[in-house]
C-alpha positions in Angstrom: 3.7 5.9 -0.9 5.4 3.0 0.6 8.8 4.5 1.6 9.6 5.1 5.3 12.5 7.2 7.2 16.1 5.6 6.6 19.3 6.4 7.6 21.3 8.1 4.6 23.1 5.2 3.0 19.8 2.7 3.1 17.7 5.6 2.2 19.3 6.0 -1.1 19.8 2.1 -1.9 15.9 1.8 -1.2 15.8 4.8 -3.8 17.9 3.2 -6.2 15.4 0.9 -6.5 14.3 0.2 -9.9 10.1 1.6 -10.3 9.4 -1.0 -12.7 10.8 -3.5 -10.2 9.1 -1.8 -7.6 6.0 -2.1 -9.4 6.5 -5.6 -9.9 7.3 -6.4 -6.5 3.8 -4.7 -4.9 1.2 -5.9 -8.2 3.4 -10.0 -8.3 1.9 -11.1 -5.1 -1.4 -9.9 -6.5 -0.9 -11.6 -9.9 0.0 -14.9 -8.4 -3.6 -14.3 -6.0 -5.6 -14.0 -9.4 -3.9 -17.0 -11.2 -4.2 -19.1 -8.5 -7.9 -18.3 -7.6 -8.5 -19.4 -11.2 -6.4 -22.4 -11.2 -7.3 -23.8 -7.4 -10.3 -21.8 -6.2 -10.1 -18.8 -3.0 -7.9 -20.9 -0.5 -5.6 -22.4 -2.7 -5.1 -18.4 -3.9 -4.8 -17.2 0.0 -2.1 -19.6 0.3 -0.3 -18.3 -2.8 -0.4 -15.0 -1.7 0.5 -15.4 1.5 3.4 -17.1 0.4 3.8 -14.5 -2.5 3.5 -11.7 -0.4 6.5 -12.6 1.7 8.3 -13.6 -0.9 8.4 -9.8 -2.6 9.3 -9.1 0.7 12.9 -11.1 1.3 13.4 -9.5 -2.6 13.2 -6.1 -1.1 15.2 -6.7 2.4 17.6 -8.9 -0.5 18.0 -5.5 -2.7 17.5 -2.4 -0.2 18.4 -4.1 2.9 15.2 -2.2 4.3 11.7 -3.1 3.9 9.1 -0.2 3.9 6.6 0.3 6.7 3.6 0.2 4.9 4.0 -3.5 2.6 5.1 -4.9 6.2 1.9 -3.6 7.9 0.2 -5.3 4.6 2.0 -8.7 5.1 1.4 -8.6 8.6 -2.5 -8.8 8.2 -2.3 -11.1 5.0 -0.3 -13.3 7.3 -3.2 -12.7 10.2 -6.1 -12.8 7.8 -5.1 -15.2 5.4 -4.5 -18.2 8.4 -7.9 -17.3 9.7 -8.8 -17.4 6.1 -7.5 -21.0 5.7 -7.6 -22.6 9.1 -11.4 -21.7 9.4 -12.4 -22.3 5.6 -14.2 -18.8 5.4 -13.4 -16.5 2.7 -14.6 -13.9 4.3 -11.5 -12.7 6.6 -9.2 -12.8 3.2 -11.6 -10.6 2.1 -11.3 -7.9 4.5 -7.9 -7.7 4.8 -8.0 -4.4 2.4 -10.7 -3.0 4.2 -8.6 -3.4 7.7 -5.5 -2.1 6.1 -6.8 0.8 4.3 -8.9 2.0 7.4 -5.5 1.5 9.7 -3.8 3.5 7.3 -6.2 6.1 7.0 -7.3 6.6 10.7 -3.4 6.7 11.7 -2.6 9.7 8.9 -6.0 10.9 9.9 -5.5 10.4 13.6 -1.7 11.8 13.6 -2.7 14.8 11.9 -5.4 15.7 14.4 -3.2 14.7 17.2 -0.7 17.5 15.6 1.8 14.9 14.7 1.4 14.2 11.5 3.0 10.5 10.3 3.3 11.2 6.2 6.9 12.5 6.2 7.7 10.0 8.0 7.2 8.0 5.1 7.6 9.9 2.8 10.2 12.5 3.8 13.4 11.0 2.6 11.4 11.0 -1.0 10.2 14.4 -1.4 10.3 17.8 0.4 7.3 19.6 1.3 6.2 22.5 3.4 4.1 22.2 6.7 1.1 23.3 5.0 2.0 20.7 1.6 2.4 17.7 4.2 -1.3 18.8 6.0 -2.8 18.8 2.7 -1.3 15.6 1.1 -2.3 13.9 4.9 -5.6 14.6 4.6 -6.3 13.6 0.9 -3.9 10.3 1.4 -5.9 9.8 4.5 -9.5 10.1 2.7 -8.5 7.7 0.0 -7.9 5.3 2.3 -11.0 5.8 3.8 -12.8 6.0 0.6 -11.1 2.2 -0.4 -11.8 0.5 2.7 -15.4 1.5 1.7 -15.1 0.6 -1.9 -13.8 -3.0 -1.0 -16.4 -3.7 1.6 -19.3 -2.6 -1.4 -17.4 -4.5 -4.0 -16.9 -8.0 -2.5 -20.1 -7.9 -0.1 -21.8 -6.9 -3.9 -20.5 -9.1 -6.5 -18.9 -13.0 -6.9 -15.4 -13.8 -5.3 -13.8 -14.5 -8.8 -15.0 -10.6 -9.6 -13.5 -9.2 -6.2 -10.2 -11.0 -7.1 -10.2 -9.0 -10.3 -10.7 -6.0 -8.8 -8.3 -6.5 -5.8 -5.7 -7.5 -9.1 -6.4 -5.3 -11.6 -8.6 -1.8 -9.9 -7.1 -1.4 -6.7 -3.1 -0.6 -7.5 -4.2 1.1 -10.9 -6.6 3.8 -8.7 -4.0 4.2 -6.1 -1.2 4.8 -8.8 -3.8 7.1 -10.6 -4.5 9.0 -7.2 -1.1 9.5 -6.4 -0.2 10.7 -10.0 -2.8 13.6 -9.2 -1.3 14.6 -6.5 1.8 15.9 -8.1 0.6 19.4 -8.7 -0.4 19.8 -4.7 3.5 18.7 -4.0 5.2 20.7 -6.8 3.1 23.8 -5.5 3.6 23.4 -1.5 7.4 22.4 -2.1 10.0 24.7 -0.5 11.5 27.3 -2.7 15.1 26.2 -2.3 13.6 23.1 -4.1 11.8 24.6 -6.6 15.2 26.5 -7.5 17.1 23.2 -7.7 15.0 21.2 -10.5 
């Protein structure tokens, strides 16, 4: 869920987008994080995936023209976290980057929804079609999860060695949120409009 509202001609560049190059665009940076951990140690791997992270970045402004709202929020505090991380010498901040990002994401769906202006089709809206009561349901589950993985991170790397958070940041994280989101297909084929329903 990492497309945001476009205009009709980048809207359907951005979906022309290739998912396996998608895929390798968000789970790169995170490859290049675990190699270089095991190559250089926790800073030398911030550095690498700060520098990774932007770099998927210019790939997807170089092929959509567009870059989605929710991997620039993500770079924004890798950039913010991963400077403290290096420029004080405390693994700590890099650390919590997921837990800060997951928590903003899920207090703003959270928050938007209860404030009666929900923010998911927003992102999402130029992707699929939904009714009201399809976008307040898949709000409040995306908006959980989030919750639910800020927590997880804080148990897993205040719990185990940094080497084991890395591989879990690599190799748990995208495969639960890709999981998640794969269960949520029934709630969107069920809540979406009839028109729609007729057309597939």
């Amino acid at each position: 869920m990492s497309d945001a509202p476009s205009g009709p001609a980048t809207g359907t560049r951005l979906r022309t987008m290739h998912p396996l190059l998608k895929f390798a665009l968000e789970m790169g940076p995170l490859v290049v994080f675990f190699i270089a951990n095991g190559r250089g140690g926790i800073y030398v791997a911030t550095g690498a995936f700060m520098v990774a992270t932007f770099a998927a970045l210019a790939v997807m402004w170089i092929i959509a023209r567009k870059i989605a709202v929710m991997p620039l929020v993500s770079a924004g505090v890798v950039l913010v976290f991963g400077t403290l991380t290096l420029v004080l010498q405390d693994d700590h901040f890099i650390k919590m980057k997921p837990t800060l990002v997951n928590a903003l994401f899920g207090v703003a769906l959270l928050g938007g929804l209860w404030l009666r202006k929900p923010l998911l089709p927003y992102v999402l809206g130029d992707v699929f079609v939904l009714t009201d009561q399809g976008w307040r349901e898949l709000t409040i589950r995306w908006g959980a999860f989030f919750l639910v993985m800020a927590v997880l991170n804080e148990i897993v790397w205040r719990s185990v060695s940094t080497d084991t958070w890395v591989a879990f940041k690599t190799f748990g994280y995208l495969p639960i949120t890709l999981v998640f989101a794969m269960a949520q297909v029934p709630l969107m084929t069920r809540h979406a409009p009839p028109e729609s329903k007729g057309e597939e």
